[in-house]
C-alpha positions in Angstrom: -23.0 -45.0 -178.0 -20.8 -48.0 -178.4 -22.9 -51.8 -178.8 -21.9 -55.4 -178.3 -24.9 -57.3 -179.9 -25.6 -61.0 -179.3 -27.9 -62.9 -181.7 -28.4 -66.4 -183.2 -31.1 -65.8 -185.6 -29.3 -64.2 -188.5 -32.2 -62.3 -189.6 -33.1 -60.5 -186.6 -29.3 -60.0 -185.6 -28.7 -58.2 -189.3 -32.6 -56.2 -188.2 -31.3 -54.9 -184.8 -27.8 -53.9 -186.7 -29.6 -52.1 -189.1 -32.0 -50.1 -186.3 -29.4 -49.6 -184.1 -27.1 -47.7 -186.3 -30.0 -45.7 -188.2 -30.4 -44.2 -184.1 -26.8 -43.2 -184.3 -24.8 -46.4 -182.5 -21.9 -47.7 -183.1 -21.9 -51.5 -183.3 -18.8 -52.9 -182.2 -19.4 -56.4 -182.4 -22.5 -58.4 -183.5 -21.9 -62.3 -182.5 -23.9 -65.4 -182.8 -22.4 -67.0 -179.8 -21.5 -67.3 -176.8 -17.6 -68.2 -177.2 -17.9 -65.0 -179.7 -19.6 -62.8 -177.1 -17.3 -63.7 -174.9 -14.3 -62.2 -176.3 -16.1 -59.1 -177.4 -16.4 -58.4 -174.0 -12.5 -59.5 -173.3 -11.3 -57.2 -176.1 -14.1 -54.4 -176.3 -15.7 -51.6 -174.2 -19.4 -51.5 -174.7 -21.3 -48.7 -173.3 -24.1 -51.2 -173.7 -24.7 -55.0 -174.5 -27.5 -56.5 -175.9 -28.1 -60.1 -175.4 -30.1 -62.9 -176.1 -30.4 -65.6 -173.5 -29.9 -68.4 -175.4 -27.4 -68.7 -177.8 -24.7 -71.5 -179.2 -23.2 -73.8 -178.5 -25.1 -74.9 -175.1 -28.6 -73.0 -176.4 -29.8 -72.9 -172.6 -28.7 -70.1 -170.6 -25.5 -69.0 -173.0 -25.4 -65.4 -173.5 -27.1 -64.6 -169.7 -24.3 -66.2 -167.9 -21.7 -64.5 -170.7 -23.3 -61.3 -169.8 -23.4 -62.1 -165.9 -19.6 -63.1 -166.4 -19.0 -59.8 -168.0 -20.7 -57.4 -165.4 -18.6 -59.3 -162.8 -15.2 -58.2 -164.4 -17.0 -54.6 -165.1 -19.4 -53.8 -162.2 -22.1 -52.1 -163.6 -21.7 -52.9 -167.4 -25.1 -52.1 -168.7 -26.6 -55.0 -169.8 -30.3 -55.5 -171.8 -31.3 -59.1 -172.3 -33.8 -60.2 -174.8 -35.8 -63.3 -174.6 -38.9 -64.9 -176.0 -39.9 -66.1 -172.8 -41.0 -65.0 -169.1 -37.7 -66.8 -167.5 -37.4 -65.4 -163.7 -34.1 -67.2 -162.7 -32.9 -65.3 -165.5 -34.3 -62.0 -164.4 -33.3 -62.4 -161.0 -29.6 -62.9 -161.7 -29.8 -60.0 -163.8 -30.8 -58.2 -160.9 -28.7 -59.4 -158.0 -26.3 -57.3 -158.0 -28.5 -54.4 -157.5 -26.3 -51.7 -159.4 -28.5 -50.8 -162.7 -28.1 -50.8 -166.1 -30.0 -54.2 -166.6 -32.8 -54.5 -168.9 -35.0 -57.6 -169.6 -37.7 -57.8 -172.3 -39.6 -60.1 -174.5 -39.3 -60.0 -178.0 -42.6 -60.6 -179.0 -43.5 -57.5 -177.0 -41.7 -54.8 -178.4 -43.9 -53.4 -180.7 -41.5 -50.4 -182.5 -38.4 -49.6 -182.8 -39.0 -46.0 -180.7 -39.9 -48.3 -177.7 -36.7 -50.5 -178.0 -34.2 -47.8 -178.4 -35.9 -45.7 -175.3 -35.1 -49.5 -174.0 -31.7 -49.3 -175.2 -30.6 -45.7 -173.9 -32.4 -46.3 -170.5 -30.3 -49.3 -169.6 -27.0 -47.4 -171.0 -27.6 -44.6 -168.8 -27.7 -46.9 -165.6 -31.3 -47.2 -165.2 -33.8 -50.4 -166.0 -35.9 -51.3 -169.1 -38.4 -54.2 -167.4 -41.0 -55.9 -169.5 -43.9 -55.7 -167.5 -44.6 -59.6 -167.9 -41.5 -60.1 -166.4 -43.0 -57.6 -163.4 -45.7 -59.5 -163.4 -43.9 -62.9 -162.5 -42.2 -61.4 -159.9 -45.0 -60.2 -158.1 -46.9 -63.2 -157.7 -43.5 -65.4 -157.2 -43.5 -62.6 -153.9 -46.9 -63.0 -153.2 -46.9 -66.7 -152.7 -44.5 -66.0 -150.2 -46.3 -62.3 -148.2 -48.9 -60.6 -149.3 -46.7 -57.4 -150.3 -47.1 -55.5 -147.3 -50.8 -55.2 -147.5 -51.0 -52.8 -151.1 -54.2 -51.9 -152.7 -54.9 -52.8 -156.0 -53.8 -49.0 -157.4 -50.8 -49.2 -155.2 -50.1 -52.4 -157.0 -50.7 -51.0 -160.3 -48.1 -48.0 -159.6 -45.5 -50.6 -158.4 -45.9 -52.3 -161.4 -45.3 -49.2 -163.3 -42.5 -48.0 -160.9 -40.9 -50.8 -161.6 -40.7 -50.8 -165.2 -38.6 -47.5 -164.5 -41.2 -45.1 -165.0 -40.7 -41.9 -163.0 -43.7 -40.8 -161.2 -44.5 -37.9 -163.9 -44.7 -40.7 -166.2 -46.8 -42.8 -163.9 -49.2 -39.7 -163.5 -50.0 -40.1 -167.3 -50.3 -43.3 -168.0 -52.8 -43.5 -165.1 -54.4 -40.2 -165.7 -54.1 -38.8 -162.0 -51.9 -36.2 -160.8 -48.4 -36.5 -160.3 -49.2 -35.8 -156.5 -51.5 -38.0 -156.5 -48.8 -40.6 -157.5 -46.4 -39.3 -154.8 -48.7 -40.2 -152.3 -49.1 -44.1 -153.3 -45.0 -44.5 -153.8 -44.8 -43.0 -150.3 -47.3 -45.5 -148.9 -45.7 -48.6 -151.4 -42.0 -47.9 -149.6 -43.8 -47.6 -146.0 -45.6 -50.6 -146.5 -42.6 -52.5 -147.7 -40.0 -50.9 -145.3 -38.0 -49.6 -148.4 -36.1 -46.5 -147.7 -37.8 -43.7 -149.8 -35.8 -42.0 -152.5 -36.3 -39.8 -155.2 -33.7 -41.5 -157.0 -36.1 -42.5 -159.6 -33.4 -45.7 -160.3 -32.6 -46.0 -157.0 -36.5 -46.3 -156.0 -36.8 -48.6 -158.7 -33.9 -51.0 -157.6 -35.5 -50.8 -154.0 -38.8 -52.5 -155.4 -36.9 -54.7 -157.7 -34.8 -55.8 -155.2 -37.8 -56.5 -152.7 -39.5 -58.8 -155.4 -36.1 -60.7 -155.9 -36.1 -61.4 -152.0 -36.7 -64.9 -150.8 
């Protein structure tokens, strides 16, 4: 699998090189910038890019709008963002475009490297990697605004999870219920919330996250 790396800090650019290719991928480019991400995207084919938000010169919002720039040429390029913060203008561009492949965690959160490359892979195969911080602030930027459809607090909880891109097996586990049992609650989440059901797993996932972007 074939990586376009964005990173100021030299240390932690030179760590996720080193990780990255001990899992087997191939690092096309690692960049400290955004002029320098820019034309890795121009003159490479990633099958996945990983980002931080800010980098040189402007240190703001540098290597999102790169990357946004870069799924707009290539619909669908998969895209995993890191950040130290919670930002959800950030997060919400990310996800406008509703096609997968996006990923936003915190780096302060990710806790081993088994965790990051699942990250990695998921995002590469067209599905989501969402801290659950970043969940978090959606939900209660939506809940200002409705109070989601009326869910329960375990409803809420399996959203949560749902949305983080866990399938409903994987949900079943981490809660310690049945998977049935779980099958039941996404039912009543996308009834509640007038989302069309799927058993897409990323396309249910996209649903919510789209719902949470509204407004």
């Amino acid at each position: 699998m074939r990586v376009v790396l964005a990173e100021d800090l030299f240390l932690l650019r030179d760590g996720l090189v080193r990780m990255l290719e001990a899992y087997d991928f191939e690092i096309l480019a690692a960049v400290e910038s955004g002029p320098e991400l820019t034309r890795a995207f121009a003159d490479l084919e990633p099958d996945v890019a990983i980002v931080d938000v800010r980098l040189p010169p402007s240190h703001t919002d540098e290597g999102l709008q790169c990357a946004l720039a870069a799924r707009r040429a290539r619909p669908g390029l998969p895209v995993l963002v890191l950040s130290q913060h919670v930002e959800q203008l950030y997060a919400r561009e990310l996800l406008a475009d509703g096609t997968g492949g996006v990923g936003y965690l915190l780096k302060d959160r990710v806790f081993d490297a088994e965790q990051f490359i699942d990250a990695v892979r998921r995002v590469a195969g067209g599905g989501t990697a969402m801290d659950p911080q970043v969940i978090q602030q959606l939900l209660s930027r939506r809940a200002r605004d409705e109070p989601l459809g009326g869910l329960t607090p375990r409803e809420l909880e399996v959203m949560k999870l749902m949305a983080q891109g866990r399938s409903n097996a994987a949900i079943a586990e981490r809660l310690v219920v049945t998977e049935r049992a779980i099958a039941k609650h996404t039912s009543n989440i996308f009834a509640k919330l007038g989302l069309p059901v799927s058993d897409d797993d990323n396309r249910r996932v996209l649903a919510v996250l789209a719902h949470l972007d509204r407004g």
